[in-house]
N, C-alpha and C positions, 0 to 999 in steps of 0.2 A: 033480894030476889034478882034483881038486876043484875048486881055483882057477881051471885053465881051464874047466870046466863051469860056474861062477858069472860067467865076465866070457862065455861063446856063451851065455847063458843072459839075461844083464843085457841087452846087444846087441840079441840076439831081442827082448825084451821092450822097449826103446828104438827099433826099426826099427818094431815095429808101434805104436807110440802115436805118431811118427813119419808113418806111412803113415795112420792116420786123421787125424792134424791135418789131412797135407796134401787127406784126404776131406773132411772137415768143412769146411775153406776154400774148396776146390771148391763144394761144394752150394749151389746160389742159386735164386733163384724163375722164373730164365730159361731159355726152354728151348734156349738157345743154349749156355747155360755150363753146363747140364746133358747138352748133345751131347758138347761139349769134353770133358768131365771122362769120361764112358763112351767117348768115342774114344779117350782118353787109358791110361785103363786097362786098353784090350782090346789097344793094341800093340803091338809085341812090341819088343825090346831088342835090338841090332845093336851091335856093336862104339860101345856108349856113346850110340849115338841110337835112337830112334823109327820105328820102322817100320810105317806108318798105311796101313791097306786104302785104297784108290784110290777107290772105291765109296763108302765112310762117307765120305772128305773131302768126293767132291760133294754128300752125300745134307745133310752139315754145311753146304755153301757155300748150298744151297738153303733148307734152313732156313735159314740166316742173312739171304738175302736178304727169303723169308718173312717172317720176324722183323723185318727194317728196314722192310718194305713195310707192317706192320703196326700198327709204333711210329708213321713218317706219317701213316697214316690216324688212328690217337692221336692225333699234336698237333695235323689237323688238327683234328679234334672239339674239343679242350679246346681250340683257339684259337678256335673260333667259341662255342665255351661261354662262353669270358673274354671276347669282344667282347658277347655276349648280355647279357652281366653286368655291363659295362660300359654298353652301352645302358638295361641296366633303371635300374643307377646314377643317371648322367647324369638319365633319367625322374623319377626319385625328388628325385635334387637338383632339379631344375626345381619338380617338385610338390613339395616342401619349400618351395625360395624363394616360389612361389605361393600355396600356405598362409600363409607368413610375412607378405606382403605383406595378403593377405586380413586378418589375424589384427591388425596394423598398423592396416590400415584402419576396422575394426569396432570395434576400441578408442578411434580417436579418435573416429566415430560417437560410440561408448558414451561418451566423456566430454566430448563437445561438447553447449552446453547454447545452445537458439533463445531471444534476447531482441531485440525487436522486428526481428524475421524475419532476423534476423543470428545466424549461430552462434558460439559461443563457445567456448573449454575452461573447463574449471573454473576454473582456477588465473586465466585470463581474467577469467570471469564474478566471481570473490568479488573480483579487483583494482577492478573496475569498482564492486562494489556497496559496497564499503567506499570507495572516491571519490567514489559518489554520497552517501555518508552523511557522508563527511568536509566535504564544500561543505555539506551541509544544517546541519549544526553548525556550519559556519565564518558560514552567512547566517544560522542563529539566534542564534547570537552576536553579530552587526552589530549585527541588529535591537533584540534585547535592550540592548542598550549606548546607539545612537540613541535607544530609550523611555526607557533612565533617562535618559539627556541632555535628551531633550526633556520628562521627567517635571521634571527638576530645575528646570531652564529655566520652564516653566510656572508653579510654585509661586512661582517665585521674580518671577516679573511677575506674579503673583494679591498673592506679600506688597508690591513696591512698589505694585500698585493698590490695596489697603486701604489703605501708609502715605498714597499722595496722596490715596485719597478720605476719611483722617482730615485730611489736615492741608486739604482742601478746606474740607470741615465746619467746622473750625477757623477757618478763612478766613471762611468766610460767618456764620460765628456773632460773629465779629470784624468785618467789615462788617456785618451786620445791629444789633449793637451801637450802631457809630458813627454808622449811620443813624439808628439811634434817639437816639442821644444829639446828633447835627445838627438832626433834627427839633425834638428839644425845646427849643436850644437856639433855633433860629430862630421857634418857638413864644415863646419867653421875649421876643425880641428884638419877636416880632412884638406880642406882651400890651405891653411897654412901651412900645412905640412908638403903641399906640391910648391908652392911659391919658397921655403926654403932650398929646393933642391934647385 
């Protein structure tokens, strides 16, 4: 007796944890499945089916429709939302790329540098000024090398005009000599030649 009082007992208590699950599964945030679920439990039981008031089905069909007619006017907001959103989007990338472009621009500005009314970039401008310094080294260089060449050069026809105006010297000092010793000589010739007569 006990035993069957603990399994009507067990049952009971399994039928109704049962009947709330299948509450709990019901309950949703819509008031469609909130219609369902109260028309569902208010109707009565017929040899194993459902016997649903005539009156709540349409009063359910109308909500339902309600409810559809309500979710459209729903998507369409949130679709002109997401197009809204999209435009602003779209706006933003634009003024993005625009900025960017701007930001581009004002940068090479900022690193372009005017020599003789031509602009330059830096990486430009220091190419050009380290070429222009390169040729001035290259033509200091020439020149430097030309002056010792023509330094050398120089000295060097200053020493043969000393050795030729020694060995002129030389010369005339060696003619003036021989003249003088012509002279005397034709002196000598000329003294004997009076002393024979």
């Amino acid at each position: 007796m006990s035993s069957k009082l603990y399994l009507v007992v067990a049952f009971v208590l399994a039928s109704v944890f049962q009947m709330n699950a299948q509450a709990d599964s019901l309950k949703t945030d819509t008031p469609i499945q909130d219609e369902f679920s109260a028309l569902i439990q208010e109707s009565n039981n017929y040899q194993g089916y459902k016997v649903v008031d005539y009156d709540k089905l349409i009063e359910l069909r109308n909500t339902t429709r309600n409810y559809i007619s309500e979710l459209k006017e729903e998507i369409i907001i949130q679709k002109n939302t997401v197009d809204q959103q999209n435009d602003e989007i779209q706006k933003l990338k634009s003024d993005l790329q625009s900025t960017q472009e701007d930001l581009k621009r004002v940068s090479e500005e900022k690193d372009a540098l005017m020599f003789l009314g031509m602009p330059f970039s830096k990486g430009g401008y220091k190419s050009m000024m380290w070429g222009i310094v390169a040729a001035l080294v290259v033509i200091l260089l020439i020149l430097f090398f030309r002056f010792k060449s023509s330094n050398a050069a120089t000295k060097d026809a200053q020493q043969k005009l000393s050795e030729t105006e020694k060995e002129f010297d030389a010369y005339r000092t060696k003619a003036l000599e021989k003249e003088q010793r012509l002279g005397r000589m034709l002196q000598d010739e000329k003294n004997k030649a009076s002393g024979n007569v």
